[in-house]
N, C-alpha and C positions, 0 to 999 in steps of 0.2 A: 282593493284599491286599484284603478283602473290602468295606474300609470306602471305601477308595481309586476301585476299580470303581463302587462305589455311586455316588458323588461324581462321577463321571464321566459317568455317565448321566441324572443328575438334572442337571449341568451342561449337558450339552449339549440337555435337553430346555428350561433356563433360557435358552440362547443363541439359539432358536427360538422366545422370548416369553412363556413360562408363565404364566399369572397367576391369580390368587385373588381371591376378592372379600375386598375388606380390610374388618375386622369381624365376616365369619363366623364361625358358628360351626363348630369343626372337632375337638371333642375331647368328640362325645357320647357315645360308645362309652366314655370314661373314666368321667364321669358317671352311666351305665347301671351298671357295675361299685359304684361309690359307693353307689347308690342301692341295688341287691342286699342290702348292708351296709347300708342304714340311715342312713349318715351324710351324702348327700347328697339332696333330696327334694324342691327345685323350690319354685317357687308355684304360684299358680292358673291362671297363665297357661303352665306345664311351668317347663323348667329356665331359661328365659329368657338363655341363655348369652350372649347376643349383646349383654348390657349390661353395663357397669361392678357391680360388688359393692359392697354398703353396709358401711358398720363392722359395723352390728349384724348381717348376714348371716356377715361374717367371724368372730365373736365368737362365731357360736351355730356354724360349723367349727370355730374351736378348743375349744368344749368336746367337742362329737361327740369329736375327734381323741386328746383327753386321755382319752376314754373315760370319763367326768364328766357325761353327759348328765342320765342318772337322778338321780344324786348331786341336780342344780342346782336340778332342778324339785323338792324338795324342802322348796327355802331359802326362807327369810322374804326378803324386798325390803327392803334396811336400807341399800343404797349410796346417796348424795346423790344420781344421777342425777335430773332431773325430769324428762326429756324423753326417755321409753322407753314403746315401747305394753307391755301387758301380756305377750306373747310375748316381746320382749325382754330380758324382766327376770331370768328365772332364771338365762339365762346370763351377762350382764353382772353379775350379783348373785356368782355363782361365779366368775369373774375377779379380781373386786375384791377378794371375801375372799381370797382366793389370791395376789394381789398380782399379777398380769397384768396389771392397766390401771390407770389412771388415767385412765379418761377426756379429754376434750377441754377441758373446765374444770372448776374445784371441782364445777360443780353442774348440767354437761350432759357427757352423751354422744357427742350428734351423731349418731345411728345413723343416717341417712339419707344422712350424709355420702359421698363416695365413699372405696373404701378401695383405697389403692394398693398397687402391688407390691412396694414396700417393705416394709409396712404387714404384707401376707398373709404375708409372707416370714419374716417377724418371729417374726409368730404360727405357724407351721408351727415355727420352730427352737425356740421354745417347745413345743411339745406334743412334740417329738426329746428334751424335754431339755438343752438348751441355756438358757444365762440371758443376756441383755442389760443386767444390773444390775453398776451399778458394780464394775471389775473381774473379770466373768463372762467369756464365752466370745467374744463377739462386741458391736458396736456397733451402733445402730439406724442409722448411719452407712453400715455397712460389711453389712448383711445377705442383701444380694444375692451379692457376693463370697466372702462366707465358706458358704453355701448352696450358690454353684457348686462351692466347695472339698470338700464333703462328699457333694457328688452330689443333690442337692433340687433345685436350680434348674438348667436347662439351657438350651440354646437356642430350642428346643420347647415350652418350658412356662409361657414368662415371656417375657408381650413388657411393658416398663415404660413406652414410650408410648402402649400402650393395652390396659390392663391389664382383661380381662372376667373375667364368671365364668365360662368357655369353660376359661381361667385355670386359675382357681378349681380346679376340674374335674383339671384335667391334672397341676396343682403337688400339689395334695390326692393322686391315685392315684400320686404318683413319692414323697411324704412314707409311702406307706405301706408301701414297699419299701424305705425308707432307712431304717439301724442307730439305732436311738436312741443319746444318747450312751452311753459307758462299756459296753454290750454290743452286743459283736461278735458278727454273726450273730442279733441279734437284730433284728428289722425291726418298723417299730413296728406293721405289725398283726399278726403273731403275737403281739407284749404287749399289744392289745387283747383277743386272743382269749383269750389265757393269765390276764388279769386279768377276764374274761368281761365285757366291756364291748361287745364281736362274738360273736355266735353262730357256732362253728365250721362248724358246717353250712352257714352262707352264706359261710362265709371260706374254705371248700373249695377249689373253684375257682380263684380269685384265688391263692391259693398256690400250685397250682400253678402256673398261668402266670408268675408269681414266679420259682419255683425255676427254669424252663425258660429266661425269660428271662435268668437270672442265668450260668444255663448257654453259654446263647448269646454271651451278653459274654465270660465266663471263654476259650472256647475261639476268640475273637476275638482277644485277648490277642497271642497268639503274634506275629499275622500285623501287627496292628496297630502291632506295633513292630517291624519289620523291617523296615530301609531297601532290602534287595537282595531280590526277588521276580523270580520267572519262573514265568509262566503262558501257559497255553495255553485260548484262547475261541475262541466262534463264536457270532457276532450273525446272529439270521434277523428278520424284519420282512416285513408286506402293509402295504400301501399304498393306500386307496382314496382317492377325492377325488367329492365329492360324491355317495356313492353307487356310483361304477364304478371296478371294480379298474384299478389303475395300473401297481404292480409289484410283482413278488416280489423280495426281496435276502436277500444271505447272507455273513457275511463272517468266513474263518474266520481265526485270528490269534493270532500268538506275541507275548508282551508281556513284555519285559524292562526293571526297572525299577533302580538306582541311586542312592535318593534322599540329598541333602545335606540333613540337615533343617536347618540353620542358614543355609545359604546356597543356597537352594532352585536359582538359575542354574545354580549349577554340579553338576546332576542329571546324570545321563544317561538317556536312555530308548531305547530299539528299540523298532518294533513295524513286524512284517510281517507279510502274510499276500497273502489274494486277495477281492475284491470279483466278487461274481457278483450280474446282475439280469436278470429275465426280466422285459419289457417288454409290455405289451398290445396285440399286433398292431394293436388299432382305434384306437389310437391314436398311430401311427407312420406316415408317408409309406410309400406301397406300395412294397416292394423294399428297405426299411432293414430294419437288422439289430434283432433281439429281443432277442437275448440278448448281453449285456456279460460277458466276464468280462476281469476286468485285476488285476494282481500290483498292490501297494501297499506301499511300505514310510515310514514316520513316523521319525523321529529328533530327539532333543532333547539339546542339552548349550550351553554355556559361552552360557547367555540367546540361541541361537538355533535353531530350527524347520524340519528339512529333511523335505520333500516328494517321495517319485519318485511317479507315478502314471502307469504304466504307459510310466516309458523318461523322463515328461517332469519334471526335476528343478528345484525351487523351494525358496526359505527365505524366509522373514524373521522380524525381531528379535521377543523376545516373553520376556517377564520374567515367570519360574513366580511373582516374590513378590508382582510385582503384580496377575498373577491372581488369585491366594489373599486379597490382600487385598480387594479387589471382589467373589469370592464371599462375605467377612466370616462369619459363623456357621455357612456349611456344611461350614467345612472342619472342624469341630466334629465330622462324624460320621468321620473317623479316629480320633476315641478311643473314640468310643461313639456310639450308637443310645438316644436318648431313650425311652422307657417309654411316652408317652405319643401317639408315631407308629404304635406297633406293637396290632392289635387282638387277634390270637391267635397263639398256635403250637401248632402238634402235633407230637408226634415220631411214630417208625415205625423201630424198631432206633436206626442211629446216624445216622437223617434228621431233620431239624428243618425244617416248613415253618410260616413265617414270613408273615402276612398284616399289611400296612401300611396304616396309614388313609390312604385318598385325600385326601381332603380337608386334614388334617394336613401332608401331604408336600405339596399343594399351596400353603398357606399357608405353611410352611419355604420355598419358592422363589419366592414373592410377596414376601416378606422379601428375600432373596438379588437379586432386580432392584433392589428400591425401596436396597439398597446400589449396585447398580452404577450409579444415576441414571437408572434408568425411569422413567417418571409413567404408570402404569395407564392417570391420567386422559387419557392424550392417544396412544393406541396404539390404535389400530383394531384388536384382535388378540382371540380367547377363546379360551383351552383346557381340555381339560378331563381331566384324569388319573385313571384308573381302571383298579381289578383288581391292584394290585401286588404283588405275591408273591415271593419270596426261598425256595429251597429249599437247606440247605447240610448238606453231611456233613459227621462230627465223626468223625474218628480219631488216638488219641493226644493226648487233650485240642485238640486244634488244626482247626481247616477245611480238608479236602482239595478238597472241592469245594461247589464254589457255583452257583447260576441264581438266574433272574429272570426275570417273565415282568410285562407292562403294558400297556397299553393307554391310548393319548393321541389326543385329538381334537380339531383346531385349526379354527379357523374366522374368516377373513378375505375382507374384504368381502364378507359371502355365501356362501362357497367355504367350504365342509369338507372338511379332509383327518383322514384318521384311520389310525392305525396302530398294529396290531397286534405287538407286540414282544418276542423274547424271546431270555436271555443265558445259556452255557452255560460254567461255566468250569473247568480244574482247574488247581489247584495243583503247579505239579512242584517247585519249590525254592522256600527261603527262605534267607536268612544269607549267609553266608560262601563258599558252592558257587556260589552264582550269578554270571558275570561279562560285564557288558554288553560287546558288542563293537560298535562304529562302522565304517561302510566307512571306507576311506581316501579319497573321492572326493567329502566335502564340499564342497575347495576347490571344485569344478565345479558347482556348485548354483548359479543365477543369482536375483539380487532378487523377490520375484511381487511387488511393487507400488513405481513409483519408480524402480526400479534401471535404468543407462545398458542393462542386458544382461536385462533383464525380456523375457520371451517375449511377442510379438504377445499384441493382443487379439483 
């Protein structure tokens, strides 16, 4: 399962200390798209994403978004506001007529104010077509929630304690991919284009990455919901550390999956294969051995973790819900892949390659610590993730195969290590065909940590 793998390797790049600078910006490449279109254009100092959004900055996206921009600048200034510079006024001027705002009081705006994720959220399911008004669609209460429900808000695109125009940027280019109400298949910027409020020529593009990515969701579908999977991978990885190669590895691997989505413990999982490493002579005692290779097989069922590596057999307890719970939002990407991680795709017949924003994916699992109880501020650790890429064939509406290729660079006390990474994988069954098999020889699996029968250290 495509989403599952994903999750996997971005987890365990998380369990190795990942981190992002919190605040960055990381959804310029969204912004860039925006701005193509028209409807997003920065100040003088660029797009400044890295700060909070003002009301009146929100106010002049939603009318962009309505496609009402022309319309606005048109209109006489007749709303009570007094405390709007003259930029501000057409669009707050076209809200009011329209019945969009009310303002902050009878007789201020507050444009300076900050405008929160609520607040943006608001105004996007507004410009969807959605109404917030007495007995409408949704509550200014609940706008977050009902947003997730429709696909606008995801994990990616909305962080609510600390909500930038970074934001702004991300929630804006997934609002444009998302159905307005009452027409299906209509996305609201094709009814920009359609109502020419977008020039098709610059909306080109953006379409199509649209449709491709829509594509890519669609034929995720299958896998994403299949609790029984059996695949077949092969992980290769370089290894340098400060500059000098360390080692090569390779590890190729059958992965049989079982999952209880309710009661995650009682999963079953397999996964064998073999671990190979070619080691850097100059850096081994003279007359040791270079080259590792050792069979490995993983096992998971009834909340407990069986280990062989190579003959030596290990377990202990380990609760799949409590993991999932402490990853918190990442496990998000089994249903889907946010809009606003992803910078392009190309296809090539029935190839789809998928290029992911670093930066993006690194802030997603700077999130994903600061749940597990990291503090950035107190971790001697920097990494730095780049190049990620995702190649997946589509046959039969579905993913047969899938890769991945990344590149991570960690650097503690001084010490850089970096590696080179990349994931090959295919599909051989889904459903009902697949059936996890366990050895019989659990019971001989001894404690690794605490246990009366725990192996020497």
């Amino acid at each position: 399962m495509k989403s599952k793998i994903r999750i996997a390797l971005i987890a365990a790049v998380a369990a190795v200390g990942l981190m992002a600078t919190a605040g960055a910006a990381n959804f310029g490449h969204c912004a860039d798209q925006l701005k193509d279109l028209g409807l997003f254009q920065g100040t003088q100092q660029g797009y400044e994403l890295d700060r909070a959004p003002t009301r009146a900055e929100a106010a002049t996206m939603l009318v962009r978004l309505l496609g009402k921009e022309a319309e606005a600048k048109t209109l006489e200034y007749t709303a009570p506001f007094t405390d709007l510079d003259s930029w501000q006024e057409p669009y707050v001027q076209y809200l009011y007529e329209n019945g969009l705002t009310t303002g902050a009081t009878a007789t201020t705006f507050e444009p300076e104010d900050t405008c929160s994720a609520q607040m943006y959220t608001t105004f996007l399911l507004r410009a969807l077509g959605y109404s917030d008004a007495a007995g409408g669609d949704f509550t200014y209460a609940q706008a977050i929630p009902f947003g997730e429900s429709i696909g606008l808000v995801d994990y990616a695109n909305c962080d609510q304690s600390n909500f930038l125009r970074d934001h702004v940027a991300a929630m804006s280019l997934t609002a444009l991919n998302t159905d307005v109400k009452g027409e299906k298949d209509t996305a609201l910027l094709k009814k920009l284009v359609a109502d020419g409020a977008v020039d098709k020529s610059k909306a080109d593009n953006l379409l199509t990455f649209f449709g491709r990515y829509n594509d890519y969701m669609d034929a995720s579908k299958q896998m994403n919901g299949a609790t029984k999977s059996d695949m077949s991978a092969n992980i290769v990885a370089d290894v340098t550390m400060s500059g000098v190669k360390v080692m090569d590895l390779s590890m190729p691997l059958r992965m049989k999956m079982d999952l209880n989505t309710a009661h995650m413990d009682q999963s079953k999982i397999a996964v064998t294969g073999t671990v190979k490493m070619e080691m850097n002579e100059a850096l081994v005692e003279p007359g040791a051995e270079t080259t590792i290779n050792q069979d490995i097989a993983y096992y998971y069922t009834d909340g407990v973790y069986y280990m062989n590596m190579g003959g030596q057999k290990v377990k202990m307890d380990m609760s799949f819900e409590d993991v999932m719970a402490q990853l918190g939002d990442l496990t998000g990407m089994q249903s889907s892949e946010p809009l606003c991680l992803i910078e392009s795709i190309s296809e090539s017949g029935s190839a789809m390659t998928v290029q992911y924003s670093s930066s993006g994916v690194n802030a997603l699992v700077n999130s994903v610590l600061a749940n597990m109880g990291m503090d950035p501020n107190t971790v001697d650790i920097s990494v730095q993730l780049e190049d990620m890429t995702s190649k997946v064939t589509v046959s039969g509406g579905s993913i047969k195969n899938m890769g991945m290729t990344m590149k991570m660079s960690m650097t503690v006390e001084g010490e850089t290590v970096t590696m080179n990474m990349s994931m090959d994988c295919d599909v051989n069954a889904l459903g009902g065909n697949v059936t996890v098999t366990l050895p019989n020889d659990l019971d001989t699996y001894v404690d690794m940590i605490g246990g009366a029968n725990a192996p020497a250290a």
